[in-house]
C-alpha positions as CSV (number, residue, x, y, z in Angstrom):
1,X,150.1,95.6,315.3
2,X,151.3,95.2,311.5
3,X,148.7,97.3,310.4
4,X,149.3,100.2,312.2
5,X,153.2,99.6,311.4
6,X,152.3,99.9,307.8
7,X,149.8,103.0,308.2
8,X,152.4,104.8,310.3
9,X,155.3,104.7,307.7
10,X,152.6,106.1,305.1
11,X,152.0,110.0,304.6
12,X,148.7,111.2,303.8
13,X,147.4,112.4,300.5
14,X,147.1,115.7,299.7
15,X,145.3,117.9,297.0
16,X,148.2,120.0,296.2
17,X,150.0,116.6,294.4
18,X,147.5,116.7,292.1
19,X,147.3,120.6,291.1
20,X,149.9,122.4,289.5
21,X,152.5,123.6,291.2
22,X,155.8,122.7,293.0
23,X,153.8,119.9,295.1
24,X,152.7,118.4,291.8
25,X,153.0,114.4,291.7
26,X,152.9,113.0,288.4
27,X,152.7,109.2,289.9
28,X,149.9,110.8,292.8
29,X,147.9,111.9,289.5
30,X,148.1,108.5,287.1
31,X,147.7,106.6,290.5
32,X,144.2,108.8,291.1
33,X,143.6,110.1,287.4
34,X,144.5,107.3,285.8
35,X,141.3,105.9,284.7
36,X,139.4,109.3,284.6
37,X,142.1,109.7,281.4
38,X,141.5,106.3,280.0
39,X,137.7,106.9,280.1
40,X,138.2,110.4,278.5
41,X,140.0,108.6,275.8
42,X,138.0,106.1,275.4
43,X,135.0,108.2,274.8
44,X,136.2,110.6,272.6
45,X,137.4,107.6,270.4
46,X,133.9,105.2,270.7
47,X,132.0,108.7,270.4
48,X,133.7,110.5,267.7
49,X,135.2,108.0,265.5
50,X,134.7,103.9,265.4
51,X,130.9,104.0,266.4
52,X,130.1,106.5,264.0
53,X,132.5,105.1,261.1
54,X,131.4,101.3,261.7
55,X,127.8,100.6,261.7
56,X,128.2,97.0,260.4
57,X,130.6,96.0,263.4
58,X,128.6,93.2,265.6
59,X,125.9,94.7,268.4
60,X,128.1,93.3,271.2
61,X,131.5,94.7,269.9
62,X,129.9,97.8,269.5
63,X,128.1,97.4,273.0
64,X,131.5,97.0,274.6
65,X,133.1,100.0,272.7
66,X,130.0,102.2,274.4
67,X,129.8,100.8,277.8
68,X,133.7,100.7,278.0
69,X,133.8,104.4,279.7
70,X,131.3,103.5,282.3
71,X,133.9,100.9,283.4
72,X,136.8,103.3,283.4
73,X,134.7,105.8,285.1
74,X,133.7,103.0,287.9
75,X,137.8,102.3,288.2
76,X,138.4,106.3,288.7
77,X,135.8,106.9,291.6
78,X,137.5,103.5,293.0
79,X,140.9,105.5,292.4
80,X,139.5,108.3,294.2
81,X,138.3,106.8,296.7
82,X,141.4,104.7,297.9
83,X,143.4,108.0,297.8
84,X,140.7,110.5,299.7
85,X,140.8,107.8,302.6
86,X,144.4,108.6,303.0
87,X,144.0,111.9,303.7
88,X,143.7,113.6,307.0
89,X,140.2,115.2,308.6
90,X,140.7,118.7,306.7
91,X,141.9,117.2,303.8
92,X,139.0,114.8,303.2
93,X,136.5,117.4,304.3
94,X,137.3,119.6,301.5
95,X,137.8,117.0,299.0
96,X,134.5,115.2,299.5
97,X,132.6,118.6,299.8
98,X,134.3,119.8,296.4
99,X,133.5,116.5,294.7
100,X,130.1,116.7,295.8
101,X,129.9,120.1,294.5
102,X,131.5,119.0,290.9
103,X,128.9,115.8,291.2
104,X,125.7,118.5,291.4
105,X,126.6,120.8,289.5
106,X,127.2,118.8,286.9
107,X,124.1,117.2,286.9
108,X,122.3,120.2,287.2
109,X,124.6,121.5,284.0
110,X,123.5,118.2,281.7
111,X,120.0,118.5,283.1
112,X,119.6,122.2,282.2
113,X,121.2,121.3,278.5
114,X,118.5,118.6,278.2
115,X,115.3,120.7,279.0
116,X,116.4,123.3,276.9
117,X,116.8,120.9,273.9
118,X,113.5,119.4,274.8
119,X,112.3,122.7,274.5
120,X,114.0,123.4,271.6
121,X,115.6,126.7,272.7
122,X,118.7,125.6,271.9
123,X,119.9,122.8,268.6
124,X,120.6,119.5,269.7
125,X,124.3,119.9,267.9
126,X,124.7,121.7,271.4
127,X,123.7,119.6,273.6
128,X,126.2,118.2,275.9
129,X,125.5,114.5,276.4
130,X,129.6,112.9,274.9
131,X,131.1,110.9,278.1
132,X,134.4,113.5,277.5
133,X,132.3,116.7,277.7
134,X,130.6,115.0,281.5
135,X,134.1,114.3,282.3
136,X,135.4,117.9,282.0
137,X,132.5,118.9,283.7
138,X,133.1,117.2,286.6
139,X,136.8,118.0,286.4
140,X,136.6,122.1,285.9
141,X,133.8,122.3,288.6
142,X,135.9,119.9,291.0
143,X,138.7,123.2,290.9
144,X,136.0,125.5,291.4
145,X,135.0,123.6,294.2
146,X,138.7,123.0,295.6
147,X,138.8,126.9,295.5
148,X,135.7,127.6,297.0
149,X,136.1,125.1,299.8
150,X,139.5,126.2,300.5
151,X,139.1,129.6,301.2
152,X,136.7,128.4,304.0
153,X,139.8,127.2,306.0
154,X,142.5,129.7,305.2
């Protein structure tokens, strides 16, 4: 009885609080996108700045500083998670199937990038391996996939 007292008070997520527009939450999106930023950041900085500039720092600090992103990553698809189970049937149908979409294709991005600097068709200065540049991926093809998936039900 108390939980569905507590459910029934609740409103379900939905997409639009996290695009822009005049639905736009900006406690929906550091609730959801909270750690996908952090990991972002994270990145960039252990990527771009103290692991290149500090060689001499101890293996383990420096172990931390690279692994840190994976933990902020494992946070967000917690995030994301908790908040597509509070959506409604339609909802959660499209978000899943556009973050599968985002998931693939962005595999099949980073794969592509990697065989082709295998190959060396392309310079490894291109290839597109930094946690941040992933991130993005993931990010831009998850609006794509919004989009796409979308249309399906209008």
């Amino acid at each position: 009885m108390l939980y569905t007292v507590g459910i029934m008070n609740n409103k379900p997520n939905v997409p639009e609080e996290l695009a822009p527009g005049k639905f736009y939450s900006l406690r929906s999106e550091i609730k959801v996108n909270g750690w996908c930023w952090i990991a972002v950041l994270t990145s960039f900085a252990g990527e771009c700045w103290l692991l290149p500039h500090h060689k001499d720092w101890p293996v383990i600090l420096r172990a931390i500083i690279a692994l840190f992103p994976l933990v902020a990553s494992l946070l967000w698809v917690r995030s994301v998670t908790i908040w597509v189970r509070g959506m409604d049937e339609l909802h959660r149908k499209i978000t899943v199937a556009a973050c599968l979409f985002a998931t693939i294709a962005t595999l099949f991005i980073i794969a592509t990038l990697h065989f082709l600097v295998m190959a060396e068709v392309i310079s490894t200065k291109f290839q597109a391996t930094a946690g941040f540049v992933i991130v993005w991926l993931v990010v831009c093809f998850y609006i794509l996939g919004q989009v796409i998936f979308n249309r399906r039900y209008k």
